[in-house]
C-alpha positions, 0 to 999 in steps of 0.5 A: 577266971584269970589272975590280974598281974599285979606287977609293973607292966614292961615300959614298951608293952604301954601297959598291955600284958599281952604285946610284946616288947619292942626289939632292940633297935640294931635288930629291928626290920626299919621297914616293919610297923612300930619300929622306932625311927633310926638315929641317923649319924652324920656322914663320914666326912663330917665325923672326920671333921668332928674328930679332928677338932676334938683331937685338936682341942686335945692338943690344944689343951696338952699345949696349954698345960705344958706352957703352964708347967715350964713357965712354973718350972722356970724354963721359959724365957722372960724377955717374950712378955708375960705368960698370961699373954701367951695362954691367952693367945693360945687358947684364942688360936685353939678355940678358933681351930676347934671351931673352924674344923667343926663348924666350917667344915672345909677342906683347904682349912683342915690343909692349912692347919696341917701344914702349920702344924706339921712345921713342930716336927722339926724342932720336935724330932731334934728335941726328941733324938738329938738334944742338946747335951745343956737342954733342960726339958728332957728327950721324953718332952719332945718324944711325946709331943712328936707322938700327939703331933702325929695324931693330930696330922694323921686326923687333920689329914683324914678331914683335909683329904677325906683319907 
């Protein structure tokens, strides 16, 4: 006489002892009965741009934060407006950016935004290597935001230029 099992059957066996569980997924033959369907990924170009929206958003955010923290300090200039303004239109611009680069998807965008951004690196080098000896935002400031700068060109390029 057999034993009944009293333990919990393994979830893919549906309840039967005697099947046998379902392989992993990475291992699995996609043309084999019972396999579950595969999850398809976006393709590459899309994921490109996916990426550099969401690298943006970053560097949208270090932008941000970093308007915040001089404006707290005491080093932006009064005479621009209010600083809530200024937040405001940046995260405007931001959220355009991010949603363009992932919803759009387009080539001549991703292009156009690469080369607005890359016109930073200018005043970005100069802060970042030949400060001025009365600046009070350090060299390390623009060291590190040259850095992040980078990034985002690199991942707007691969997403502008399919690179």
């Amino acid at each position: 006489m057999s034993e009944r099992r009293t333990g919990p059957s393994a979830p893919d066996a549906g309840g039967h002892a005697h099947a046998k569980p379902h392989r992993p997924l990475m291992d699995a033959d996609p043309t084999a009965a019972g396999v579950r369907e595969v999850v398809h990924l976006p393709d590459p170009r899309t994921r490109k741009f996916r990426q550099a929206a969401f690298v943006y958003l970053h560097v949208g955010l270090l932008y941000e934060f970093a308007v915040l923290v001089l404006w707290r300090a005491g080093l932006l200039p009064a005479d621009r407006g209010p600083v809530w303004l200024w937040l405001a239109i940046g995260a405007a611009i931001v959220a355009l950016v991010v949603w363009g680069l992932w919803r759009w998807q387009n080539v001549w965008f991703a292009r156009v935004i690469w080369a607005l951004h890359a016109l930073r690196l200018p005043a970005l080098i100069q802060g970042a290597f030949f400060p001025d000896a009365a600046a009070a935002i350090p060299p390390a400031f623009y060291l590190t935001a040259l850095a992040v700068i980078l990034a985002n060109l690199w991942m707007l390029a691969r997403a502008g230029w399919d690179l």
